[in-house]
C-alpha positions as semicolon CSV with decimal commas, in nm:
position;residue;x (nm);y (nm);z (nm)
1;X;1,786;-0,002;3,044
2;X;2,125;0,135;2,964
3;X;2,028;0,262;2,618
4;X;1,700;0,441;2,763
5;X;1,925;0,605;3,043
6;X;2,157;0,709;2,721
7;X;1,869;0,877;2,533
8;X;1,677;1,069;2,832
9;X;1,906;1,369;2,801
10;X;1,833;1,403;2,431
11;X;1,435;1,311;2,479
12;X;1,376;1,541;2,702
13;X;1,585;1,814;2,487
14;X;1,384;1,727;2,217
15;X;1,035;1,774;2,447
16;X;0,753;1,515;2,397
17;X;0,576;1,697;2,146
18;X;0,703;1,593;1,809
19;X;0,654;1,838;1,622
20;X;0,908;2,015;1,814
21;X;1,207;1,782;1,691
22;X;1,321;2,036;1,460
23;X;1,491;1,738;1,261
24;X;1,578;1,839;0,896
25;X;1,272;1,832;0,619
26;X;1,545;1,734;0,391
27;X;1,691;1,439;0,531
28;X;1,334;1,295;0,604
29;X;1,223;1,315;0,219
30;X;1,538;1,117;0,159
31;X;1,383;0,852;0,400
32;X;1,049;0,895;0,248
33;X;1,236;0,827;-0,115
34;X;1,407;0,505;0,019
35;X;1,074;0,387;0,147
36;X;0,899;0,417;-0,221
37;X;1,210;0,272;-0,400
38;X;1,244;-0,047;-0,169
39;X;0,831;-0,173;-0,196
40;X;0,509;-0,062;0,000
41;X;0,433;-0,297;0,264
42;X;0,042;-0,353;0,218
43;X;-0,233;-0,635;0,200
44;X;-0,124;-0,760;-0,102
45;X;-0,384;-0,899;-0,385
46;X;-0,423;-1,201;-0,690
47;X;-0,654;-1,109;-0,952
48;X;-0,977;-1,391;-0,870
49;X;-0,953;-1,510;-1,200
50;X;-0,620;-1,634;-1,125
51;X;-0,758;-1,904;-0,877
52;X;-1,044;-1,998;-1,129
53;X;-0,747;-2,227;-1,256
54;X;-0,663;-2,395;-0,893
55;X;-1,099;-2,433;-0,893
56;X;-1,060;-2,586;-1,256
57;X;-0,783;-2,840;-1,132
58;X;-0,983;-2,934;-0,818
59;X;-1,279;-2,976;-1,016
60;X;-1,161;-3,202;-1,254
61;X;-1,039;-3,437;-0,934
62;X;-1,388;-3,469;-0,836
63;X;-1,329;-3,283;-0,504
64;X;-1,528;-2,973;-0,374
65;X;-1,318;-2,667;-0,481
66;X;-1,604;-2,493;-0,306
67;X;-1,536;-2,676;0,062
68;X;-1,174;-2,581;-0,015
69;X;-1,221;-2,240;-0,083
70;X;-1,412;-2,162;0,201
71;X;-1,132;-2,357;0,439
72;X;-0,910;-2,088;0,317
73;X;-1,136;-1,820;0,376
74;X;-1,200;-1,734;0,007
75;X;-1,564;-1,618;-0,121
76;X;-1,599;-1,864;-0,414
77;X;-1,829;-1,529;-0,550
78;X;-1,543;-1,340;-0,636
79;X;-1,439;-1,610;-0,933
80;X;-1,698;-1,450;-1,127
81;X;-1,610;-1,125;-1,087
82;X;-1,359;-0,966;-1,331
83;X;-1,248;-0,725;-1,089
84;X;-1,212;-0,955;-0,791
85;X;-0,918;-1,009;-0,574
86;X;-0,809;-1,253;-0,305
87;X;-0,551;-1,166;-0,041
88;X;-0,203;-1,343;-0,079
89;X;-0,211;-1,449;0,273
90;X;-0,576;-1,653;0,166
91;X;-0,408;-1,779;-0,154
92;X;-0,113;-1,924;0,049
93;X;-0,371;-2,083;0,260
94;X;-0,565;-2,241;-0,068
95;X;-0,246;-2,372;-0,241
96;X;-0,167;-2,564;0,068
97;X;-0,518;-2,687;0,119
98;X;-0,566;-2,783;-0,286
99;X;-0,226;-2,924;-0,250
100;X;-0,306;-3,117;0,050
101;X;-0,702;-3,238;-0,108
102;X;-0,545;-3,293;-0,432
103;X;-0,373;-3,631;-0,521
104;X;-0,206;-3,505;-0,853
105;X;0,200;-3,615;-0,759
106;X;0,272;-3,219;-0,897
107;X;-0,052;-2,993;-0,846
108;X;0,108;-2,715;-0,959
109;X;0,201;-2,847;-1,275
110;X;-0,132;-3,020;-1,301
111;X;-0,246;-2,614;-1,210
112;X;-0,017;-2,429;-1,466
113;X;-0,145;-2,678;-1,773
114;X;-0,441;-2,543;-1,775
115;X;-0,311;-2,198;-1,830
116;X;-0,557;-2,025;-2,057
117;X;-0,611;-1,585;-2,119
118;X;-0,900;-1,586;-1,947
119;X;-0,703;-1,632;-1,612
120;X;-0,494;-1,312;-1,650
121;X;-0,770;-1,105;-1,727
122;X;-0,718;-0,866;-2,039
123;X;-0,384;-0,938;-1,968
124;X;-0,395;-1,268;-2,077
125;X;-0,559;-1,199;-2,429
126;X;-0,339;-0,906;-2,505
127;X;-0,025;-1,142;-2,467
128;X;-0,180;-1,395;-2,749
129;X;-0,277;-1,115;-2,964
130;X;0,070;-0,947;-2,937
131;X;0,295;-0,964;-3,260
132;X;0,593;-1,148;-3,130
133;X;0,705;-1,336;-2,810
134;X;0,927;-0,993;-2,732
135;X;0,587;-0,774;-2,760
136;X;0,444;-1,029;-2,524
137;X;0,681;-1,002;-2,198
138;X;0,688;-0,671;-2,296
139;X;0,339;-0,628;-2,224
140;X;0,358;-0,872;-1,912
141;X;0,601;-0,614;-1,793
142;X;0,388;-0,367;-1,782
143;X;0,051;-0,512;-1,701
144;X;0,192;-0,789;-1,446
145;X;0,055;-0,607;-1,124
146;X;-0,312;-0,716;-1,271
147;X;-0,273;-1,054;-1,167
148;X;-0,074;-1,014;-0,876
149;X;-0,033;-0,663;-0,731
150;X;0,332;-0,761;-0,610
151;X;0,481;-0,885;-0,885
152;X;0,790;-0,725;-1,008
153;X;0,844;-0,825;-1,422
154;X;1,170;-0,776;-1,539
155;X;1,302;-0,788;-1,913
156;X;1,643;-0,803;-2,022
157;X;1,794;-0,868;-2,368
158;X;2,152;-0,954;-2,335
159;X;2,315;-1,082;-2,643
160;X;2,151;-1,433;-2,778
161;X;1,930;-1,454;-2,488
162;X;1,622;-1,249;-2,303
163;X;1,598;-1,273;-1,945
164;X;1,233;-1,225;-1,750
165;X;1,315;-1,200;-1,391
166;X;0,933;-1,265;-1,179
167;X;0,968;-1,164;-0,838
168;X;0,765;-0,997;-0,556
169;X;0,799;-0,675;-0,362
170;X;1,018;-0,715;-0,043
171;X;0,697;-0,729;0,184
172;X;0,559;-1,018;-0,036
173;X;0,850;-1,229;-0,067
174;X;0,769;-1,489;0,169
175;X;0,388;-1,492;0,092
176;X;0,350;-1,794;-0,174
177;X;0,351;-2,129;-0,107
178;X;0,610;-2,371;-0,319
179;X;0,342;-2,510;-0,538
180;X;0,222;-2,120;-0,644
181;X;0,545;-2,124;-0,785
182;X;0,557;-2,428;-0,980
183;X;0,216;-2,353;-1,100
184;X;0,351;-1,990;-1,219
185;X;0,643;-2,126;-1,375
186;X;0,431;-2,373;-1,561
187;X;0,174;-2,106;-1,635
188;X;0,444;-1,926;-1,805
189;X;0,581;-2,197;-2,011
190;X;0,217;-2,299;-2,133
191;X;0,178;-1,947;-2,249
192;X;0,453;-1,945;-2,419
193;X;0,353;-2,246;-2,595
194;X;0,025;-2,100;-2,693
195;X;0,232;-1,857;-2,856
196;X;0,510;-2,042;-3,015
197;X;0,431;-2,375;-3,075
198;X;0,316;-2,686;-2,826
199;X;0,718;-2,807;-2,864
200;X;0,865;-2,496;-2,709
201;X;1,106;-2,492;-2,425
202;X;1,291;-2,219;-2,274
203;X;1,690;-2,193;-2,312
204;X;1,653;-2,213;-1,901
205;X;1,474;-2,203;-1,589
206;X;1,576;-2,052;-1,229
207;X;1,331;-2,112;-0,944
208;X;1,302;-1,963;-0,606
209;X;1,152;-2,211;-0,469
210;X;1,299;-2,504;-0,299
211;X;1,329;-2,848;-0,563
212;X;0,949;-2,978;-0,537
213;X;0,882;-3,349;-0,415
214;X;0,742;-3,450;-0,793
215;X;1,029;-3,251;-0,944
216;X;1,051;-3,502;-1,186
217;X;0,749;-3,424;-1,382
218;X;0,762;-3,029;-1,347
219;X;1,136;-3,094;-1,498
220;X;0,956;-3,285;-1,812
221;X;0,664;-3,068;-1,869
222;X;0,943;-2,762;-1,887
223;X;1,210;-2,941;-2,127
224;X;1,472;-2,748;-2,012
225;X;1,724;-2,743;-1,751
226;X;1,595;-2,614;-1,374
227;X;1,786;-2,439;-1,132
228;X;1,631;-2,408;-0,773
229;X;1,700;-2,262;-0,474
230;X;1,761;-1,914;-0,688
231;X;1,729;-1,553;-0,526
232;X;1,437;-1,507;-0,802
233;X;1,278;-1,684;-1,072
234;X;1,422;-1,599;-1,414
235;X;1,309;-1,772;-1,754
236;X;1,593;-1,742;-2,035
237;X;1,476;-1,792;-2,350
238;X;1,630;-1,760;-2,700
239;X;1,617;-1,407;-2,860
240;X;1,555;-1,546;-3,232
241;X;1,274;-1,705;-3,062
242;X;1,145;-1,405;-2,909
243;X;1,199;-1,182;-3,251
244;X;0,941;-1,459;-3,451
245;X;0,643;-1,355;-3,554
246;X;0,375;-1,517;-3,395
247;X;0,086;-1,685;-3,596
248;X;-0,265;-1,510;-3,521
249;X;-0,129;-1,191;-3,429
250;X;-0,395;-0,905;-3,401
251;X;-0,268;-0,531;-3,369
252;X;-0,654;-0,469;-3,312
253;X;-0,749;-0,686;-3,037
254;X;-0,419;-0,605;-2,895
255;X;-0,542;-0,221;-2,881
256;X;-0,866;-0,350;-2,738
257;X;-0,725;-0,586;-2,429
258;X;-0,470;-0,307;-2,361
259;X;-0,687;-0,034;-2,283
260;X;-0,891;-0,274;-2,134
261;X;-0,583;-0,344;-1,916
262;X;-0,498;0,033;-1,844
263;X;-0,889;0,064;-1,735
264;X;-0,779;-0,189;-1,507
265;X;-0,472;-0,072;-1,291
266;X;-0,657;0,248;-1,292
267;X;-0,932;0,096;-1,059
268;X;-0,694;-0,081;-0,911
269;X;-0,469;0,276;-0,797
270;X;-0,782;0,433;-0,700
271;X;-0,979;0,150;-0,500
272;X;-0,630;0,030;-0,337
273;X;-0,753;0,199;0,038
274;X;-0,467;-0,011;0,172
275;X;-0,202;0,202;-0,028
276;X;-0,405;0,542;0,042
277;X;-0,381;0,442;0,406
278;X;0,006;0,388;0,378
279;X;0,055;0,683;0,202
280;X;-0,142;0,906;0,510
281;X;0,087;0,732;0,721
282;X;0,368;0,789;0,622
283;X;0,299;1,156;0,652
284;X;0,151;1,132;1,005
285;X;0,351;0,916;1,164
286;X;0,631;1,162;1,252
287;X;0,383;1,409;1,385
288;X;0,286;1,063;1,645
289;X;-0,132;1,129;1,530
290;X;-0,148;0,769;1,397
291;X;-0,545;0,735;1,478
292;X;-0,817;0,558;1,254
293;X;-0,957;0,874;1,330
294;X;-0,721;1,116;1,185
295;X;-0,649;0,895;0,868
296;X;-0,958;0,825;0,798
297;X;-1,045;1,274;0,788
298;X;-0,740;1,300;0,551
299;X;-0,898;1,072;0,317
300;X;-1,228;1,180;0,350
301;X;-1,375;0,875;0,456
302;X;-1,607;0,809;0,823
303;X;-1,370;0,598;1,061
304;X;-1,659;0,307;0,976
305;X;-1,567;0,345;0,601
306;X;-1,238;0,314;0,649
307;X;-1,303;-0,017;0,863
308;X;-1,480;-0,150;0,619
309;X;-1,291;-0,122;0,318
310;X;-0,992;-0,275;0,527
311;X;-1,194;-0,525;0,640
312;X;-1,243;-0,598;0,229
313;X;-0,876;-0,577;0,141
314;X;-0,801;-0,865;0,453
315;X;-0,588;-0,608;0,629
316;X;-0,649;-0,417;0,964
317;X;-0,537;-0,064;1,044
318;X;-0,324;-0,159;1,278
319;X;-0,158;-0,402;1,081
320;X;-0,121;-0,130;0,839
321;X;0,073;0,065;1,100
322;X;0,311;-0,196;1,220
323;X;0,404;-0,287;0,870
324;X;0,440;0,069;0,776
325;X;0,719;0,144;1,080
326;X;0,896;-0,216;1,051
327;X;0,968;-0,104;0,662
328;X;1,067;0,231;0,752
329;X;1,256;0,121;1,053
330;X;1,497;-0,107;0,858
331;X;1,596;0,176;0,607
332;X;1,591;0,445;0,876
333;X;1,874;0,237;1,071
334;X;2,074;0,140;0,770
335;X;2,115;0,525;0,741
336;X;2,381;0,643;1,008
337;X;2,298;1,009;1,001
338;X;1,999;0,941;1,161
339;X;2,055;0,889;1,567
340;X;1,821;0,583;1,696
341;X;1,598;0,863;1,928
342;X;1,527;1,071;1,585
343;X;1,357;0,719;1,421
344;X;1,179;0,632;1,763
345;X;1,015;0,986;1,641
346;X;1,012;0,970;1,251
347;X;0,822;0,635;1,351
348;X;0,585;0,769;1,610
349;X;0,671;0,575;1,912
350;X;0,621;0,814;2,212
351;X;0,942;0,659;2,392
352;X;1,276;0,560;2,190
353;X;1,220;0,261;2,439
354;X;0,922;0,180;2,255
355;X;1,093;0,142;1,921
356;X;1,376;-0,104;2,043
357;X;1,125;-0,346;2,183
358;X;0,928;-0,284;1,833
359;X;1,257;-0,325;1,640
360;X;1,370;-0,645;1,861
361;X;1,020;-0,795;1,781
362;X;1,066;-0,784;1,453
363;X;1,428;-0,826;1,352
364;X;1,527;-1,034;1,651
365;X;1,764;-0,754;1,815
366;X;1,770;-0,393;1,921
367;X;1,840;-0,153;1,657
368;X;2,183;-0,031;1,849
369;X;2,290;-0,387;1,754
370;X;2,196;-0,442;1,422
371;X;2,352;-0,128;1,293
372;X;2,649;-0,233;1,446
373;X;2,630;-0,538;1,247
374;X;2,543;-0,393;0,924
375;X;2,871;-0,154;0,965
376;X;3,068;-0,443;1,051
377;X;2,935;-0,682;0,767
C-alpha cells in the first residue's frame, strides 16, 4: 500500500496513456539489447529424432514406447518426421516416464549408447564426416540449436586441452530431467568414439546434474573422472586428440549434411511463431496493446492462425506474455536508472501496483526489495 501511495504522484504525472511517458528511446534500446544478450524466453523445442533414441531404448525392453509417449503427451507421428519437434516441457515429462517404465539401473546411459547420426539430424552425419575431432565440435557449435533449440555450444582451446561447455538458455535451464543429462553426456562420449576409436575417453567430465543413483555405471561407460553438481556441463578433452585426423573423413558429404543443416535452422527461424510473437512483444508491450489481436495484425496472421500455430509449438499467448515481462522485469530492475513506475510501463501493466504483485509472483518479493538486495549483495 505504501509503495502505491509513493508512486500516485508520478502515475498520474505521467497520465494513463503510455504513450505519453516521454521516457528516453535511448535508454529503452539498451533494455531491449540486454533482453537479446541474456536468452529469449519461448516454448522451447528437441529435434523428434532426438527421442527416436529414448523409443529405441524402450523398445528393446519390451515395453510400449508408444503408451509412454502418449502419457507424456507426445505424437509418436512426429518420430518420422525430419522436421519434427517436441516441446522441452513434454520431453521432461517422457524422460521421467521412460525412466520410471524402464528397469535399466542407468536409462540414460542405456539411452546415450545407442547414439547414432541419424538422431541429430544432418547434424549428426556432418560430425562423422568432418576431418578431425576439432572440425567436429566445431560444427556442433554451430549447428547445436538443431537438436535442441536452447542449447548453448561452447568451444575453447586453452593450452593442452579443448573445453565444450553444453548449456541451455536462461529460460531453459531448469527444463531437463537428470537422466536427459546423463543420456547427453553419454551421447557425446559415444560420438566421440565413433570418431576416434571405441577406447576413447575424455581428459574430464563436469555435469550439471546432481550424481545419478547408478552413477557407478555412467562413471565406467565414460572412463574418465566426473564432476557433478557443476554450474554447466563441460567435456575436456585432449587437444592432440582433437588435431587427429579422423579415419573416413569426407570433405564431400560434409558439404552435403552442412547445407543440409543451414536448410534446416532456416526453417527453423522462419516457422519459430513463438519467437515472432516475442519479438512483436517486445515492441508493444510499452505502448500496453498486448492483444492476440494486435500481434497477430503485425504478423499478418488471423487471431485463429496465430492460435493455432501456438497451440503447435505447446505454448499459449499468454504464456508468451508473462514470460516475456518476467525476463524483462529482472534486467529492467537490475538497472537503477530506471525508477520501478517507468518498468510497470516498459512492461505494460496499467498500474505500477500490478507489476509488484507480478514481480512478487515470480521472484518471491517486490521489486523495491530485490533491488535493494542486489545493491547490497
Amino acid at each position: 500500500m505504501c509503495y502505491r501511495h509513493s508512486t500516485e504522484a508520478a502515475v498520474s504525472a505521467l497520465g494513463r496513456e503510455r504513450h505519453q511517458l516521454g521516457l528516453d528511446l535511448s535508454r529503452y534500446a539498451k533494455q531491449l539489447s540486454f533482453y537479446l544478450k541474456h536468452g529469449e524466453p519461448m516454448a522451447r523445442t528437441v529435434i523428434s529424432t532426438a527421442a527416436v533414441l529414448v523409443w529405441e531404448t524402450l523398445t528393446a525392453e519390451g515395453l510400449d514406447a508408444r503408451a509412454i509417449f502418449r502419457e507424456a503427451g507426445l505424437d509418436p507421428a512426429l518420430l518420422s518426421d525430419g522436421d519434427g519437434r517436441y516441446p522441452m516441457e513434454g520431453m521432461r515429462r517422457l524422460w521421467l516416464a521412460a525412466q520410471q517404465a524402464s528397469a535399466e539401473p542407468c536409462f540414460g546411459v542405456a539411452v546415450g549408447r545407442r547414439w547414432a547420426p541419424k538422431h541429430f539430424h544432418a547434424l549428426g552425419f556432418a560430425l562423422l564426416a568432418c576431418g578431425t575431432v576439432m572440425e567436429a565440435l566445431q560444427r556442433l557449435q554451430r549447428y547445436g540449436r538443431i537438436v535442441n533449440d536452447a542449447l548453448r555450444v561452447q568451444l575453447a582451446v586453452e593450452g593442452d586441452l579443448c573445453r565444450l561447455s553444453l548449456s541451455l538458455e536462461p529460460d531453459a535451464e531448469d527444463l531437463p530431467a537428470s537422466v536427459a543429462v546423463v543420456a547427453g553426456v553419454t551421447s557425446m562420449v559415444t560420438m566421440l568414439r565413433q570418431l576416434m576409436g571405441p577406447g576413447y575417453c575424455p581428459h574430464s567430465i563436469s555435469v550439471r546434474a546432481a550424481r545419478p543413483a547408478a552413477a557407478v555405471e555412467f562413471e565406467r561407460y565414460l572412463g574418465c573422472p566426473v564432476y557433478y553438481g557443476a554450474a554447466e556441463t563441460l567435456l575436456v578433452l585432449q587437444r592432440a586428440d582433437c588435431e587427429k585426423a579422423v579415419m573416413g573423413a569426407s570433405a564431400e558429404l560434409l558439404q552435403a549434411n552442412e547445407r543440409v543443416a543451414e536448410g534446416y535452422l532456416a526453417r527453423m527461424a522462419k516457422a519459430d511463431i513463438g519467437a515472432r510473437v516475442e519479438h512483436e512483444l517486445m515492441g508493444l508491450l510499452p505502448s500496453g496493446d498486448v492483444s492476440e489481436q494486435s500481434v497477430a495484425d503485425h504478423l499478418a496472421l488471423s487471431v485463429r492462425s496465430l492460435q493455432r500455430q501456438l497451440q503447435q509449438r505447446g505454448v499459449s499467448f499468454n504464456q508468451l506474455v508473462q514470460q516475456v515481462r518476467q525476463r524483462l522485469a529482472k534486467g529492467y530492475v537490475d538497472n537503477r536508472q530506471l525508477s520501478l513506475t517507468e518498468i510497470a510501463y516498459l512492461l505494460g501493466f496499467s498500474e505500477p501496483a500490478n507489476f509488484t504483485r507480478a514481480f512478487k509472483r515470480w521472484y518471491g518479493c517486490p521489486p523495491s526489495a530485490y533491488r535493494k538486495a542486489r545493491l547490497l549483495g
